[in-house]
Each structure stands twice: as structure tokens, then as C-alpha cells.
TORMIPA-803574 format. One line per 10 residues: their letters; for each residue x, y, z of C-alpha. Coordinates in steps of 0.25 Angstrom, whole numbers. Layout:
a) X,Y,Z; ... .
This chain:
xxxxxxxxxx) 142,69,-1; 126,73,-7; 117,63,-9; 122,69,-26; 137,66,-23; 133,52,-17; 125,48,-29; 137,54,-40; 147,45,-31; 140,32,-36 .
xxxxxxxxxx) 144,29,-50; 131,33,-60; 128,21,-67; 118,19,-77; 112,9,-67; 113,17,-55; 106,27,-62; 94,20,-67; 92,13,-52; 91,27,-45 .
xxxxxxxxxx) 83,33,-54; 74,40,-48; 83,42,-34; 77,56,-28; 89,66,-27; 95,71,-18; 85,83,-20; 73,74,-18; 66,74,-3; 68,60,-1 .
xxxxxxxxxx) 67,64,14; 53,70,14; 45,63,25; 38,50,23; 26,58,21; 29,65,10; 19,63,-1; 24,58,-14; 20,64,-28; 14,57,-38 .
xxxxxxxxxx) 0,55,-45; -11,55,-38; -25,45,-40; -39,42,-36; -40,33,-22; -46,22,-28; -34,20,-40; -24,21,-29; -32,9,-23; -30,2,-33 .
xxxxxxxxxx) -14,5,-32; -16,-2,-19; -23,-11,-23; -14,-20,-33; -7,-23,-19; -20,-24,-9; -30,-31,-19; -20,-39,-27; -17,-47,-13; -30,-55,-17 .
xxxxxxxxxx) -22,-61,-27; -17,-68,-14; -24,-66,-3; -37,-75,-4; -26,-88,-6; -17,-83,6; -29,-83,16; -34,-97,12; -21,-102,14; -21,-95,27 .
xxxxxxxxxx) -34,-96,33; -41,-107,24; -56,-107,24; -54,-98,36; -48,-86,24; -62,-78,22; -63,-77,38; -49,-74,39; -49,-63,28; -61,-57,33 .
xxxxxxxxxx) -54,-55,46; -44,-47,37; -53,-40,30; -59,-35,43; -44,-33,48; -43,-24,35; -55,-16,35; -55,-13,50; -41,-14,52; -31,-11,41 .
xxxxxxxxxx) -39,-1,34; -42,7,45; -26,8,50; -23,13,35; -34,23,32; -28,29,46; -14,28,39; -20,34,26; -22,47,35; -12,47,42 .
xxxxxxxxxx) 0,44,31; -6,48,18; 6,50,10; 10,34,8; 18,30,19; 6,24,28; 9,19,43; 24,20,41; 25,35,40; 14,36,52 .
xxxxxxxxxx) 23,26,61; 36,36,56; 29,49,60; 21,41,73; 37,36,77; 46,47,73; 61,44,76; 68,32,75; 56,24,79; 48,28,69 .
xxxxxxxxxx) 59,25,58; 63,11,63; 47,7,62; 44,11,49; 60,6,44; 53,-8,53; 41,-6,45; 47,-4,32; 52,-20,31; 35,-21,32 .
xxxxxxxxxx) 33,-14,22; 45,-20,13; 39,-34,16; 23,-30,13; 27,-23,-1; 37,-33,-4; 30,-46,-1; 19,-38,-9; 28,-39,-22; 32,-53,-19 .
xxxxxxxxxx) 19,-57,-15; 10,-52,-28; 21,-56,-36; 20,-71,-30; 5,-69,-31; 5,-64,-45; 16,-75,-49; 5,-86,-43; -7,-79,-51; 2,-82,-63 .
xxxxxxxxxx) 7,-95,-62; -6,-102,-59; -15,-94,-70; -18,-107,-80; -12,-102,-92; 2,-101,-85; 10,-113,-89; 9,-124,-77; 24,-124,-78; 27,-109,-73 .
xxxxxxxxxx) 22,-116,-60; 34,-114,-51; 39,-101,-57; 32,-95,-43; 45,-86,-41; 51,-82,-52; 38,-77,-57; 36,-70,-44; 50,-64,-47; 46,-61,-60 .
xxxxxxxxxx) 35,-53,-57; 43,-45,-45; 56,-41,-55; 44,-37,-65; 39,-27,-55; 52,-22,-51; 55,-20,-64; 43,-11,-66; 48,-4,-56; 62,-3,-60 .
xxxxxxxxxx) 57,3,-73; 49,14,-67; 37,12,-59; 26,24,-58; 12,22,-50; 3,15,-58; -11,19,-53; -19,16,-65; -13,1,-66; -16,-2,-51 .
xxxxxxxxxx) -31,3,-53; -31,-7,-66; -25,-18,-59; -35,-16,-47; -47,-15,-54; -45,-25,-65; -41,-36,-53; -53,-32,-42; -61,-34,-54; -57,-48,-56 .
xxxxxxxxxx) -57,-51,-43; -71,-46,-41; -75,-57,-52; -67,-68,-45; -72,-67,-31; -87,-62,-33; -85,-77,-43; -79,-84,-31; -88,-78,-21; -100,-81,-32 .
xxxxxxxxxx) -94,-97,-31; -94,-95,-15; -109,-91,-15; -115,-102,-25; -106,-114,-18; -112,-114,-5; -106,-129,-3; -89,-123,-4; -94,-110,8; -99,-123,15 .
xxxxxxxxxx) -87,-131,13; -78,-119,17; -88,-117,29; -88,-132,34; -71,-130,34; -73,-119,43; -81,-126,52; -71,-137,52; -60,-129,52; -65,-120,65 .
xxxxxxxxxx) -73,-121,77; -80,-108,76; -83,-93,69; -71,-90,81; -61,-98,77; -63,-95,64; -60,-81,68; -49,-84,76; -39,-91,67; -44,-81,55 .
xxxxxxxxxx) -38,-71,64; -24,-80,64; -25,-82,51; -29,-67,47; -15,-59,46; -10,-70,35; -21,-62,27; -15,-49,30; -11,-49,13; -26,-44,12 .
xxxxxxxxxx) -22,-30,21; -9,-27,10; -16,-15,5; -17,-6,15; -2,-1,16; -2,1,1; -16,8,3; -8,21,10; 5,19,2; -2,23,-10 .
xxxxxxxxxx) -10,34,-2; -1,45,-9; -8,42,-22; -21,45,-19; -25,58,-24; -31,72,-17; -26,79,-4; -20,73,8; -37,71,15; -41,67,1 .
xxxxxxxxxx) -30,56,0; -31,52,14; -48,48,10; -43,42,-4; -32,33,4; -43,31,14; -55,25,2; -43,18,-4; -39,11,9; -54,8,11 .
xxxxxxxxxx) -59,5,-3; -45,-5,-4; -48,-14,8; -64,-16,6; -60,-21,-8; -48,-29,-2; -58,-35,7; -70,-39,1; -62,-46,-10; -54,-52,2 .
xxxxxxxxxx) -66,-59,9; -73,-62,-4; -60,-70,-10; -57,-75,3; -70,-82,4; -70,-86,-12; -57,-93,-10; -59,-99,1; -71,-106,-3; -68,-108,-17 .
xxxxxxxxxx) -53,-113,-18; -49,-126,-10; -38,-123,0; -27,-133,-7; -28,-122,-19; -23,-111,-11; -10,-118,-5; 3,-116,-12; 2,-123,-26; -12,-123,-26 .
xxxxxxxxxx) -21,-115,-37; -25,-103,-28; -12,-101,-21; -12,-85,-21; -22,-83,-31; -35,-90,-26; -43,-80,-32; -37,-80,-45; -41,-96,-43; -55,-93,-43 .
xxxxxxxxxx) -53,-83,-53; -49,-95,-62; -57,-106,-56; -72,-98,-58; -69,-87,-68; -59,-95,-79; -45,-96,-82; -45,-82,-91; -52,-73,-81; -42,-82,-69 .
xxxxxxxxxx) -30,-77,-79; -35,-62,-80; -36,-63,-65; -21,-68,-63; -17,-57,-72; -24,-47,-64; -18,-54,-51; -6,-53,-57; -5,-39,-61; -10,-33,-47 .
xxxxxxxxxx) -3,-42,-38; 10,-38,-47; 7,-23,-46; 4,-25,-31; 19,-28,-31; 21,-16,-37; 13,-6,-30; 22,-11,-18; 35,-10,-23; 30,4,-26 .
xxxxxxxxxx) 27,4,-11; 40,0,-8; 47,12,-17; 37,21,-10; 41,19,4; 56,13,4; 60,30,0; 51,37,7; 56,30,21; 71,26,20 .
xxxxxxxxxx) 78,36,13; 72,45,22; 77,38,34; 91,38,29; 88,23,28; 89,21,13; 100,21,3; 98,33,-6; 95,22,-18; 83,18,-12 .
xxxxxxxxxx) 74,30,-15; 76,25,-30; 67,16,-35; 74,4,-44; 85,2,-31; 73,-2,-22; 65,-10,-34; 77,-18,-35; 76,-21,-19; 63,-24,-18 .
xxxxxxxxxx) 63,-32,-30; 74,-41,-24; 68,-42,-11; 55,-46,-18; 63,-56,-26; 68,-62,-13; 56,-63,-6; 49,-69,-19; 59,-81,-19; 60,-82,-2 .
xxxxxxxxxx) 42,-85,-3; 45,-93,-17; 36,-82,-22; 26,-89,-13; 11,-80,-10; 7,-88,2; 20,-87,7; 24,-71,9; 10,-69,14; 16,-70,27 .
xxxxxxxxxx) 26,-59,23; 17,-49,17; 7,-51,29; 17,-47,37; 22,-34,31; 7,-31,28; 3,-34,43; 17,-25,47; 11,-13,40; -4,-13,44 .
xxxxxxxxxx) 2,-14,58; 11,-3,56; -1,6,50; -10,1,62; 1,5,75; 3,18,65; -12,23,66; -14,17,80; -2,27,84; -8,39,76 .
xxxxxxxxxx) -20,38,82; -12,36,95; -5,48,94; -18,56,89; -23,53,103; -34,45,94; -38,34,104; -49,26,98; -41,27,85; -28,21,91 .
xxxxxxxxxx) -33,11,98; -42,5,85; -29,7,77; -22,0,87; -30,-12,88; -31,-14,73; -15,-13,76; -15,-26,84; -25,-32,76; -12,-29,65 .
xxxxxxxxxx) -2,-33,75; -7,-47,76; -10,-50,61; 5,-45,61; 11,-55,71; 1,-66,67; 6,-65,53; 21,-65,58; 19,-76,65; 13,-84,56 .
xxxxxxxxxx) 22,-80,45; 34,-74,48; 41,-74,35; 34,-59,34; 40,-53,47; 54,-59,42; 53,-52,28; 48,-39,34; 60,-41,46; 71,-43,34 .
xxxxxxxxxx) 64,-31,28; 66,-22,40; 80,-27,42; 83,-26,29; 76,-10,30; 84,-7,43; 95,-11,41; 99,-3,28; 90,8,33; 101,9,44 .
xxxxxxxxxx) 113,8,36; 107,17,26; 105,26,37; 119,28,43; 125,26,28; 117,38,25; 121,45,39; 130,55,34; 120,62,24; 118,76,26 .
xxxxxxxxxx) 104,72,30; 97,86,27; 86,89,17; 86,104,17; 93,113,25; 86,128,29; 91,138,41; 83,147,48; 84,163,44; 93,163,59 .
xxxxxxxxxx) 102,154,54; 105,159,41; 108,171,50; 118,165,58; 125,158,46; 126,173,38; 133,181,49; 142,169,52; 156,171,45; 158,157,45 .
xxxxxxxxxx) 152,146,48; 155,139,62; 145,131,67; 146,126,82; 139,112,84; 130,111,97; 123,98,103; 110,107,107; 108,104,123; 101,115,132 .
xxxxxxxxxx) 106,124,122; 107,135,133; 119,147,134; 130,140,141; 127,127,129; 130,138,119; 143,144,127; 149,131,130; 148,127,113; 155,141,108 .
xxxxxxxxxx) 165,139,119; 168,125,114; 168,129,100; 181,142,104; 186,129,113; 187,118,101; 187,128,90; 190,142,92; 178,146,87; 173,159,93 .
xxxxxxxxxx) 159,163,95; 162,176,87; 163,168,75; 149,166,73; 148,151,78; 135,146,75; 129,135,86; 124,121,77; 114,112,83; 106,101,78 .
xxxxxxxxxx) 96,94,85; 91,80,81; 74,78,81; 75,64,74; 88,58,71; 81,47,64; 77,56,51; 87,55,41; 86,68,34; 77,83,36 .
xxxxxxxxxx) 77,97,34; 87,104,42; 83,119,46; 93,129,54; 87,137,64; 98,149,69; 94,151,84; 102,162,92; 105,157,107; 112,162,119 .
xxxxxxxxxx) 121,171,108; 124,160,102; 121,156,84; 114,142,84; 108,135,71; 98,123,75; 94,111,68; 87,99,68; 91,87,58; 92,72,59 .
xxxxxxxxxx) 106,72,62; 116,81,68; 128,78,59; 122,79,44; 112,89,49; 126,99,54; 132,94,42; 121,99,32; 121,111,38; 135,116,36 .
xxxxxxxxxx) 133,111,20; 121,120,20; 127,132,27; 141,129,16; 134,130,3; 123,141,9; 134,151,14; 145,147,6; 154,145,19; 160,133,25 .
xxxxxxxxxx) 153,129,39; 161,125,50; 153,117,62; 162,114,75; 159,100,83; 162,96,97; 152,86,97; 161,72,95; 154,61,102; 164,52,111 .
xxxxxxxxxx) 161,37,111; 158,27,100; 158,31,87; 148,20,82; 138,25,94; 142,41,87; 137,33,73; 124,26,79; 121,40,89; 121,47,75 .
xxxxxxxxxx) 114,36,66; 102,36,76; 102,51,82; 109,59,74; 120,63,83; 132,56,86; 145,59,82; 144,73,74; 156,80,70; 162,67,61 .
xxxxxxxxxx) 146,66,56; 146,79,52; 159,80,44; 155,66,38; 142,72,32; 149,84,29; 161,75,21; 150,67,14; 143,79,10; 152,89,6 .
xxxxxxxxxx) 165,81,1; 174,92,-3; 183,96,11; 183,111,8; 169,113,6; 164,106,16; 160,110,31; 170,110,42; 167,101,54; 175,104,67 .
xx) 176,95,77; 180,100,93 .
């Protein structure tokens, strides 16, 4: 049965129908590679900055309150640390992927090509619960952020004090409703929302850091609990170094920075230099304001206020804002907060969208619901409603989370340039790229260590992942697997000056005379078919059983006297199976394809042999795809089985 029939077996509801609105047809090339540029509107780099940055700049929201709580007065050293780490770390890893995968998909479409096969498919389905846990503890995150920035704004009634959650819950339904209603690419209210909060925060720390400068005594306070504190400029260091990767929220723009990388308007070259000045331009911004806020609030704000209840719990700089600049300008602040840190949610859902389609359908490794949009709002929408009450919508709390999955990816995007630069024979490159790769490496296992809540999410996220990816897949097995079909001018021939159609399946081996001679006598042995008859030779060889669906082109080759039509495909069964539909509705007779190919032994081993490689147990495959497809009897092709 067609993917059409499939769909028209399934009552058409008026519900049904408004979830899979949207759903590609069956016409649609949902099976076009990874790399596939997507269409749309195209913008300026600097106002697709801005559409990365609602998630990377809105983490100071946050960030300045989550260092002091991990780092204390040590916070400015340790967040210089990172801001070194970003600037000759991070940034260069991604303008290297910005190059190299320019269409979106960043380091996991680079590992995918780098590791082709199985290998590569695994990593990146691995991968993918790293990606689910960094753009879905984004949501819950900003939203918790958000929900804080609200509930302790002065003109908010003291008594919606423990309504943490179900604001937080709140705020996420409202965004998947947006979504559910329809949600197109807002440019224009990113670059708004950007600008409008950079500004404030511009007035709020160049006030904090004019405080800092005019009240010598709190920098020598907050010197003389250093000096107590550690023994020497090298300590200091050292335990900033431990203490850094819980910081890694400062690095979260980075993988957005190449998602968006399709929106950037010009030519591939010109692209590549607007994704490049936008990677750049993002994280000297990200880390100026990270130092300078790290050292305001350190100094400025005692330490009991950033601890859970305190004042300046995930919002220490919207505490100055109130504290120097007023309760009015504090409120306009919040509402700023407030708005980005709730589009942030926004701009990764939109991510999730983007890249749950573009991989697993192609694998095979998704329901056919899961290229519509409301089906997977409602998903992620759920799982960020269980997260939100498993961290009590907590900010401090799923830092650890979203470290982790941001430390995955930035890893991922540093062993992917390392290994291009590897394979490019570039030397100096690989090894620079691979010691940032370790630097990475360690902030990841540090972080893990510390907190390992994050790699328990991210691990129930790849289980999760795998494990419908490989029901999905053998679900989804018996599909005819083949975009377009197309035979050569020799071919074509061969199928003409055949009366009918008999097609002789052959396992392709030395493919020499006596290969040839033994087939055709086996076929007058089992099915008294004559090589006056026109039989026609079949073979299908298997390149990469681990692509789901391709093109399939018939080459018609003439060998020892002997017809042969060639083909490579993913999978021997459907591949045959499409075929003799084709050749049926192009020549308007009924193919016959004669089998002796039945494998002895376990069935289940057949099943898995055909699951992983393609092969296994062909004739019964064949008819299967063939009863599936074609479900009238007496128009579908004959299988014959010797």
C-alpha cells in the first residue's frame, strides 16, 4: 500500500486533519540530503544575529547569578577563563563548521559525511539526545528565568511567591500554543527584542561598573576575600579552571549561531563571511558584557542574595537594575528579560522543528507524523512540562543539564573540524582543533561529574531517540524505499524486445561465464525457463544498507551473451520490488522475477541480516513489499520462489 492508501486507511477526522497540517506528500523530497538548503526569506547577518541572539545574549538573564553561586568571588576569574575558552576556543571550532556545513545542520551533518554508514548514523541518532537536552532545557530554563524575573518585580503581589511552576508551565503552554497556531520566522521581532535589551543592559552595567569604579573600599573588600580565600594568583587559576564548565551556559550561542546560517542572505562565499561576522560579532558582545557583569555583581550584590530565595537568584543584574536605576526602569528591564528569555524558548523549539525532520524521516527512523509540526509541539511541549516540574522550575538547578548538552555539542563541533582537518591532510589545523577538542573534553566530563543530572537527561533522550528510531525503522522496513526510478537507454532496450517479462535473480559474485551459465540452467531446472525466452539476469548490489531510501537507476549491461540489468539501492527486497512496479505501469505487462535465494537457518537472524544489511531473506521480503504496495492480486507482480 502508498504512503496515499496508508494515510486514506486512517479515519479523516477533523482533528487528524488539523494536527497534520502541513505533513509533506508523499511528492515532497523528504529524503533529500541533510544538506539540502531550505527556502525561505533571506536577511542582512547582523538581523540574523539578532535571531541568535534572543538565545545567546538572553543567558545574561542568568548567567551572572549562576557563576556566583558557582565560583563566588572567584566568578570574574572564572568567566574570564570562559570568555578566553570562547574566543579562542569555541568560536574558532564554529567558524570552521560555518565553512564546512553551511546550510544549518553544523557538526552533526559533518560527523554524518566524515563517518558514512552505520557509524556515522548511530553518532549523530547519539548526538541527537544532545541536542534534544540543550534546546529543551533552553525552553525550561528561559522560561524558569523568565517566571523568576516576574515574581520578584516589586509591583507583583508578594503572594504569587510560590507560584514558581505553574508560571513556568504557563509560559511554556503559551509558546506551544504559538506554535500550534502557526509560527513563521520573526526576524524583525528578534532584531527589536535584541536591541531594545542590549540597550538596557548597556545602562545597567556601564551603572554597576560606574559604582565598582567610585567604591574603591567593596573592590577591596572583594580582593581581601580572595586573598583569604586562596593562597596564590595559581590557585586562583587552578580551582577557576574546576569550577569553569559549570559556566558553560555563557557558550549556548554558538550552535544556534550555524542553525540559522541558511538565513543569511548572498551566495554560498558570501553566506559563509556573513555567518563568519555573525559568529564573531555575537561572542565579542556575549563577552564583554560577560566579564563586565560578572565583576559588577560580584562586587555589588552580597553573596546570601544570590542563593535560592535570595533577591538576585537568576536575575542579579535585573537586582542592580532596581537597586541603582529605580523600581520603573527595574520593571522595564524584567519585561525585556522576560520577552527575550521567552523568545529564546522559542527560537529553540523552532530548532528542534528544523532538525528532528531533516534527520530521522530520512533514516527511516521516524513515524511519518513527525515531519508535521503540531505532532512534535505537542512532544516537546510535554517533555518540557515534565522537566519543569522534575527541577521545580528551578534556574540553578538545570544548569547542570543544559551545561551538559551544550558541552556535548561544542565537543561534537570540535572532534568534527579536528577530523576534517585530519582527513585534509591539514596538520597544523588538526592538531589545534584537537587540542581545543580536549580542552572541551574535559569541561565535558567535569561538568558531568559535578552534576550528572544533564548526562542522565541527555541519556534518556538518546534512549528514548534510539529506541523508536529502531522500531520505526523495521516498522517502516517493508516500504518501497525508492524515490525515483530511471533505466538506462540499454535497459529500456532489453525490457522492449522482451515478450514478457522474466527476470532471473542473481547474487552478483565473480560475475564471470560459468556464474552466468550455472544461473540459466538453474532457472530451466526449477522453473522451465528457457534462455530463448528472453530471461533477463537481475542484480542489486548494496553500497550503504544504513540509507533508508535513494534514487535507483538500471544499467542494462550485455555479458558473456547473457541480458543483465544492474542496480544499486539500500535494500535488495524493496529495491527488486520497485522495480517490477515501475517496469508494470511503464510497459503495461506483469513482471515475473524467479528466486532461489531462500536463506536456511534462523528466521530472526534473516530479519536482523535484512534490518542491518539489507539482505537476508529475499523472496518472502519481496512479495511482502509487493502485497503492501500493490493490494489487488491480479495486478500485482509474480514472485517465484525455486
Amino acid at each position: 500500500m502508498t504512503e496515499v492508501d496508508q494515510r486514506a486507511a486512517v479515519p479523516d477526522t477533523p482533528l487528524r486533519r488539523w494536527l497534520l497540517k502541513g505533513l509533506p506528500t508523499p511528492e515532497t523530497p523528504v529524503n533529500r540530503p541533510a544538506d539540502e538548503e531550505p527556502s525561505g526569506h533571506r536577511h542582512r547577518w547582523w538581523q540574523v544575529m539578532c535571531l541568535t541572539g534572543v538565545d545567546y545574549f538572553s543567558t545574561l538573564g542568568y548567567q551572572p547569578g549562576i557563576a556566583a553561586l558557582a565560583a563566588g568571588a572567584l566568578s570574574p576569574v572564572a568567566t574570564l577563563l570562559l570568555v578566553a575558552l570562547t574566543l579562542l576556543g569555541a568560536l574558532p571550532v564554529y567558524r570552521k563548521v560555518a565553512a564546512d556545513s553551511p546550510n544549518g545542520l553544523g557538526s552533526l551533518s559533518m560527523l554524518e559525511r566524515l563517518l558514512p554508514g552505520w557509524r556515522g548514523k548511530l553518532l549523530v541518532l547519539f548526538l541527537l539526545g544532545f541536542v534534544a537536552t540543550a534546546f529543551v532545557i533552553t525552553i525550561t530554563l528561559s522560561a524558569a528565568d523568565a517566571t523568576a524575573h516576574i515574581l520578584h518585580n516589586p509591583f507583583v503581589p508578594r503572594s504569587w511567591a510560590g507560584w514558581q511552576v505553574p508560571v513556568t508551565l504557563a509560559l511554556i503552554a503559551a509558546l506551544g500554543g504559538v506554535f500550534l497556531t502557526g509560527f513563521s520566522e520573526a526576524i524583525s521581532i528578534a532584531v527589536v527584542l535584541v536591541a531594545v535589551y542590549l540597550l538596557l543592559n548597556l545602562v545597567v552595567v556601564g551603572t554597576a561598573v560606574q559604582r565598582v569604579l567610585t567604591r574603591p573600599e567593596q573592590v577591596a573588600g572583594w580582593r581581601d576575600v580572595l586573598a583569604s580565600d586562596y593562597s596564590s594568583p595559581i590557585a586562583m587559576v587552578a580551582v577557576a579552571l574546576y569550577v569553569m564548565p559549570k559556566l558553560a551556559l555563557g557558550l549556548s550561542g554558538f550552535e544556534t549561531g550555524v542553525a540559522v546560517m541558511p538565513l543569511v542572505k548572498g551566495e554560498l562565499a558570501e553566506r559563509i563571511r556573513g555567518a563568519r561576522k555573525l559568529l564573531t560579532t555575537a561572542a565579542v558582545i556575549m563577552s564583554v558584557f560577560l566579564i563586565t557583569s560578572s565583576v559588577a555583581t560580584t562586587v555589588l550584590i552580597p553573596a546570601e542574595e544570590f542563593a535560592e530565595g535570595g533577591s538576585a537568584n537568576g536575575r542579579a543584574l535585573a537586582y542592580l537594575a532596581h537597586l541603582y536605576l529605580g523600581d520603573w526602569f527595574g520593571t522595564a528591564y524584567d519585561l525585556s528579560t522576560i520577552a527575550i528569555l521567552w523568545f529564546a524558548g522559542a527560537s529553540a523549539l523552532a530548532g528542534l522543528l528544523n532538525i528532528v525532520p531533516r534527520y530521522l524521516p530520512r533514516y527511516g527512523m521516524a513515524p511519518d507524523w513527525t515531519r508535521a509540526t503540531r505532532p512534535m509541539v505537542l512532544v516537546f511541549t510535554g517533555i518540557a512540562f515534565l522537566i519543569t516540574l522534575v527541577f521545580g522550575a528551578e534556574v540553578e538547578a538545570q544548569g547542570g543539564a543544559y551545561a551538559t548538552g551544550v558541552l556535548a555539542l561544542i565537543l561534537s563541533a570540535g572532534v568534527a573540524v579536528t577530523l576534517a582537518a585530519w582527513t585534509g591532510r591539514r596538520l597544523k589545523a588538526a592538531a589545534f582543533f584537537g587540542l581545543i577538542s580536549l580542552i572541551f573534553a574535559y569541561a565535558t566530563v567535569a561538568n558531568i561529574i559535578e552534576r550528572p543530572d544533564g548526562l542522565v537527561i541527555a541519556l534518556l533522550f538518546v534512549l528514548a531517540i534510539v529506541v523508536i528510531s529502531l522500531v520505526s525503522r523495521a516498522t517502516r522496513s517493508t516500504e518501497l524505499r525508492v524515490t525515483t526510478i530511471s533505466l538506462d537507454d540499454c535497459a529500456r532496450r532489453f525490457i522492449n524486445e522482451s515478450g514478457e517479462i522474466y527476470l532471473i535473480a542473481n547474487e552478483p559474485h565473480t560475475r564471470d561465464a560459468k556464474e552466468y551459465v550455472d544461473k540459466a540452467r538453474e532457472a530451466w531446472e526449477l522453473h522451465r525457463l528457457r534462455t530463448s525466452e528472453g530471461l533477463i539476469f537481475l542484480e542489486v548490489t548494496i553500497p550503504d544498507a544504513s540509507e533508508f531510501a535513494g534514487e535507483l537507476r538500471v544499467v542494462g549491461e550485455e555479458r558473456h551473451g547473457f541480458r543483465i540489468l544492474r542496480m544499486q539501492s539500500t535494500t535488495v527486497a524493496n529495491s527488486i520490488a520497485a522495480l517490477l512496479l515501475h517496469l508494470r505501469d511503464r510497459y503495461g505487462k506483469t513482471p515475473h522475477v524467479y528466486f532461489h535465494w531462500a536463506v536456511e537457518g534462523n528466521p530472526i537472524g534473516a530479519l536482523l541480516r535484512y534490518l542491518v544489511f539489507g539482505g537476508g531473506d529475499v523472496p518472502p521480503l519481496t512479495r511482502e513489499v509487493l502485497r503492501q504496495a500493490e493490494p489487488d492480486p491480479a495486478r500485482r507482480p509474480v514472485v517465484h520462489v525455486g
